[in-house]
N, C-alpha and C positions, 0 to 999 in steps of 0.2 A: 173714829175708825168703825166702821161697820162691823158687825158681825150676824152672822145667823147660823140657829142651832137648830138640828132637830135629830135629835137622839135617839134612835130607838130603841123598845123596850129591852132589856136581858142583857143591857151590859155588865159585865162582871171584874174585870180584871181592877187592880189599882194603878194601871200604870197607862198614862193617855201616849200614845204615838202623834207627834207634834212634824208636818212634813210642810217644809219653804217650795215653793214654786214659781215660777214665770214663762209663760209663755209655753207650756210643755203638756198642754190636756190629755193627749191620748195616753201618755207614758202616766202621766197620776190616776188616769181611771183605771187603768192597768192596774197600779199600787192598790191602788183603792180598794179593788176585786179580792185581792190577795190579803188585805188586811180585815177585809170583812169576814173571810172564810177563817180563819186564824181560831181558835180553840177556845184563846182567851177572852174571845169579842174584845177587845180594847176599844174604849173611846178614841176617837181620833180627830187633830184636828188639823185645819188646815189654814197655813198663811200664803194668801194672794199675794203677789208681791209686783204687782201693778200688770200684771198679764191683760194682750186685749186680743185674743186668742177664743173668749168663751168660756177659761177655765172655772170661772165665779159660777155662770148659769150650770155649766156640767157640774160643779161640786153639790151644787142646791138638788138637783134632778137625781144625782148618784141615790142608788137606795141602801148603800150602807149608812146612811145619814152621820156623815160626819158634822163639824160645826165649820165655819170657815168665818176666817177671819181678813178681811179686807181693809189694809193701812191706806190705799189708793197711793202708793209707789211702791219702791223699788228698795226695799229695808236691807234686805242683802243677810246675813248671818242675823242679824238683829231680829229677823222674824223670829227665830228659835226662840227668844227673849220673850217677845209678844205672846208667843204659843205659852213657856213654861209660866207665864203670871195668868197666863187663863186659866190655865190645867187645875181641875180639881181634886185630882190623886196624888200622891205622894211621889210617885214616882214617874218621870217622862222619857219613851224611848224617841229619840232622834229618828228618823228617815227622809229623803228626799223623796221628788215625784219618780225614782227610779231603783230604790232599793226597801226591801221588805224584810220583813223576823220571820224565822224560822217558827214553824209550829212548837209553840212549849216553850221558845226560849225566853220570854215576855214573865211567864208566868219564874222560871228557873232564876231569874233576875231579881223579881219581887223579894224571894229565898232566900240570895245572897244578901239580897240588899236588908233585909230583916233581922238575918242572924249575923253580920256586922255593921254597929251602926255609926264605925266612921269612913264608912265607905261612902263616896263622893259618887265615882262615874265609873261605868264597867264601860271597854272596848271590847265589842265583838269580833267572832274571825270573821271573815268578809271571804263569798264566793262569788268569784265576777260569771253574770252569765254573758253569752247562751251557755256557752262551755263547761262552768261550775269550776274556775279552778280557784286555789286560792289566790287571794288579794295579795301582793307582797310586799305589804306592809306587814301584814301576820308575822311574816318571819322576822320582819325588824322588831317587833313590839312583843314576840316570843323571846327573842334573845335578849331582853333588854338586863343591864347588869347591874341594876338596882335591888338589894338586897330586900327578901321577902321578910315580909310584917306577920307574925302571928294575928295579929286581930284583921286582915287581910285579906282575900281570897287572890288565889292568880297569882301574876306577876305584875309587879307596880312598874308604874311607863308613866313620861310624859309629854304624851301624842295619842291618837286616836283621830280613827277616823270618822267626821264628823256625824255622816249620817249613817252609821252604826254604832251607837253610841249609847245606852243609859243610864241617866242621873236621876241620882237624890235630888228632888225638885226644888227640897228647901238649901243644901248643899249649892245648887248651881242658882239659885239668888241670892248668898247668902256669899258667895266668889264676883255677883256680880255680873252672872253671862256670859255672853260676848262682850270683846270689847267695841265700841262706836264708831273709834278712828280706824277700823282693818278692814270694816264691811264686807269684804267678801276674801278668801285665798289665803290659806293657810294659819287661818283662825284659830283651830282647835288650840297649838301648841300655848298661846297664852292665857288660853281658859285653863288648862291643866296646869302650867304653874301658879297661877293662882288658887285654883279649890286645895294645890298641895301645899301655900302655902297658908293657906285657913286650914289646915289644918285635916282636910278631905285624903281618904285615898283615892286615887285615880290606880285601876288595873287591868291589866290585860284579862278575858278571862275566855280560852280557848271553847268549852262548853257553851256558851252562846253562839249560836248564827244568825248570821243576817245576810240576806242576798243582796246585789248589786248588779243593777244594767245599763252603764253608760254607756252612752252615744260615744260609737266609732269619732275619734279624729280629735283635733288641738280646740280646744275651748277658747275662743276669743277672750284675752287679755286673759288670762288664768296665769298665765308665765309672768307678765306684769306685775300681778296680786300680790301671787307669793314671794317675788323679791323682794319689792315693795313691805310686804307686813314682813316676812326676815326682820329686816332691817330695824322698821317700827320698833317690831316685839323687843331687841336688843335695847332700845333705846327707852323703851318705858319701865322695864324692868332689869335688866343685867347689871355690871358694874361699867362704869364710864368706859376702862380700857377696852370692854369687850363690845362697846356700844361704837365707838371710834373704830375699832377693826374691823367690823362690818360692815361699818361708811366707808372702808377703804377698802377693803373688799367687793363691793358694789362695783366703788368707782373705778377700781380695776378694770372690770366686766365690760366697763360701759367703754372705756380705754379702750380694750381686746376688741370690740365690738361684736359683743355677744348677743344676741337679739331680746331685744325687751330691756336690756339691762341700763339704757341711756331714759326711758323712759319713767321705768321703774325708781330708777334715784330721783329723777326730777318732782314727782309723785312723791316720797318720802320727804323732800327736802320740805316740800311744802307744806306736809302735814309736820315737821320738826316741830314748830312752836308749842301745836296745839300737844304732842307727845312728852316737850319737855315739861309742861306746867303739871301733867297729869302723870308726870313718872314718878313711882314707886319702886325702889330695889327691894328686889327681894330678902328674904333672910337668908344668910349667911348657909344655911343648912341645904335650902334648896341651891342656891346654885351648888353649891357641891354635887350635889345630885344631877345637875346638867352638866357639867364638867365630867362627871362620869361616863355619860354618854354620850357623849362629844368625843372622846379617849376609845371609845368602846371599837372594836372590828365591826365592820359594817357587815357581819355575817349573821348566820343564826338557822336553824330547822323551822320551817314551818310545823305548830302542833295540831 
């Protein structure tokens, strides 16, 4: 894997911002600009994820000198993986080539993450631009009805949004990452049961911001993804019944002729083998804890 570094002088922060891309130049030089003007100067790095777009030579030419890191394909969530075993700080915020931290929040993170230290991963509130409103997931991951932990900040969840996200760098390899088989759509959900069941707090913490600017419209196979890993994630860690429900569930979908949902099974089914040999149930304590929120009103205030 290639990579190239060129760091400029007077960085300060402990916490590198680690952002995946493909094929999306103009939007990460954008990120890019924004991340360079930031208070905290953070290192930043960057995983190519086989763009042939120019993204490589723009990141090189960029003069906030971030590092970039080039696998020569298409690693999909797995680059965050690649980025946090480079990272040489303690701590790594998540962003894509289209969403940014808020000035100070970077540094407000380091704070928390200091003054508790089984604290795993903060999710930030998320403001979708042009518009700035909030993201509503916030309000899902505000209400969430997981009872708070004195040694904790926030409120503990288990979801987040990927690319506003950050972790304890030795925390999220120490869970493991991403996982391999989900590559891309709806990923987060099985990192965060894992770092909670190592033993990580995973929490909401409305005080951090992070911006977000996706591109208008349906992201090719995104709907695929996340049925698809649904499905997976039941199956390499829930209990059998709730990993069979799923599958029946699914199959329903694809029954009903839901869109994506005959493809999506067919994609799970095939990854089955490689899911059963590498499944792990969790302890008994967490799923209780998903059980909760599964139960829980799909309501909540945005804070």
């Amino acid at each position: 894997m290639a990579e190239h570094a060129r760091e400029p002088a007077g960085r300060q922060g402990r916490t590198t911002v680690a952002i995946i891309t493909r094929n999306r130049r103009e939007s990460l030089l954008r990120t890019l600009d924004r991340l360079a003007a930031l208070p905290e100067r953070p290192p930043v790095l960057v995983v190519d994820n086989g763009s042939t777009d120019g993204t490589a030579e723009a990141v090189r030419r960029h003069p906030g000198g971030a590092r970039l890191l080039s696998p020569g394909r298409n690693t999909g969530a797995l680059g965050r993986n690649l980025a946090a075993r480079r990272a040489t700080t303690p701590y790594v915020a998540f962003s894509d080539d289209d969403s940014w931290w808020e000035p100070g929040a970077l540094r407000a993170a380091e704070a928390l993450f200091d003054s508790y230290p089984k604290l795993g991963l903060l999710a930030s509130r998320t403001l979708v631009h042009p518009t700035g409103e909030p993201d509503p997931l916030n309000r899902v991951l505000a209400a969430s009805p997981l009872p708070g932990r004195a040694d904790l900040p926030g409120t503990p969840v288990l979801g987040f949004l990927g690319c506003a996200a950050v972790v304890r760098r030795s925390a999220f390899l120490d869970a493991g990452g991403y996982h391999s088989l989900l590559f891309f759509g709806a990923e987060e959900t099985l990192l965060a049961y894992d770092l909670t069941a190592a033993g990580w707090g995973v929490v909401y913490e409305p005080g951090l911001v992070a911006h977000h600017r996706p591109d208008p419209g349906e992201r090719p196979g995104r709907t695929v993804a996340v049925l698809r890993n649904t499905l997976l994630t039941a199956w390499l860690r829930r209990p059998l019944p709730v990993a069979l429900r799923e599958t029946a569930r699914l199959a329903g979908a694809c029954a009903r002729g839901r869109p994506g949902a005959g493809r999506a099974l067919r994609q799970a089914l095939a990854r089955l083998p490689a899911a059963l040999h590498r499944r792990s149930e969790l302890p008994p304590w967490v799923e209780r804890q998903i059980r909760l929120l599964e139960s829980a009103p799909p309501n909540g205030d945005d804070r």
